[in-house]
N, C-alpha and C positions, 0 to 999 in steps of 0.2 A: 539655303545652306543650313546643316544641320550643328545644333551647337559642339557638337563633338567637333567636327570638322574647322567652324570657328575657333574654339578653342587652339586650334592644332596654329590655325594660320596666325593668330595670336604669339603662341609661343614661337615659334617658328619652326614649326613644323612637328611639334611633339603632342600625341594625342595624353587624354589627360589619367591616362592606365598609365603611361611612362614619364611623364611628370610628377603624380601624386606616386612614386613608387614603393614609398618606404611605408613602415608601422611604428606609431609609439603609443603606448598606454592604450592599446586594443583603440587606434582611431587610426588611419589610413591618410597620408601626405605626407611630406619631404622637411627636410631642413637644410637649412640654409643660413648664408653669415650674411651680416648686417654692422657694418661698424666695429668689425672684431666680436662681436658676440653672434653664437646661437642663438636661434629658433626656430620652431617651428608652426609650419603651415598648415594647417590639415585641411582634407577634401572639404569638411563641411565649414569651412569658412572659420573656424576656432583656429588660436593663435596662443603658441606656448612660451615665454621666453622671459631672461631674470630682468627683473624693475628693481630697481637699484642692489637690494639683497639676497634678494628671494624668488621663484623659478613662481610664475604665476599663469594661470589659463585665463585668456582674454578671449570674448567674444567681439570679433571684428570681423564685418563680413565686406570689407572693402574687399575688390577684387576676389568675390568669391565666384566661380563658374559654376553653371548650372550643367549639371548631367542627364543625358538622353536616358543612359543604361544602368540608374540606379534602381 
């Protein structure tokens, strides 16, 4: 199985073109709530989102997927 295709069976059924759908700050992935606060996800496993005061970029590449077609 191709990881595109895992990925899909993963999310449930969503390939990772319509998952990571959105754009911010010229970087490709989605946002999403979490405890009543935004953040955001990006393709390449960076994580955007406020710590305690301030909106900060986190490198976290827990649950980051690998792409066939990049």
């Amino acid at each position: 199985m191709d990881a595109r295709n895992a990925f899909a069976e993963h999310h449930g059924g969503v390939y990772p073109d319509q998952y990571y759908n959105g754009w911010y700050g010229g970087n490709r992935g989605r946002w999403y709530q979490e405890n009543n606060d935004w953040r955001w996800e990006g393709i390449n496993g960076h994580r955007y989102w406020r710590d305690h005061d301030k909106w900060e970029w986190h490198r976290w590449h827990h649950r980051h997927h690998d792409r066939d077609d990049d």
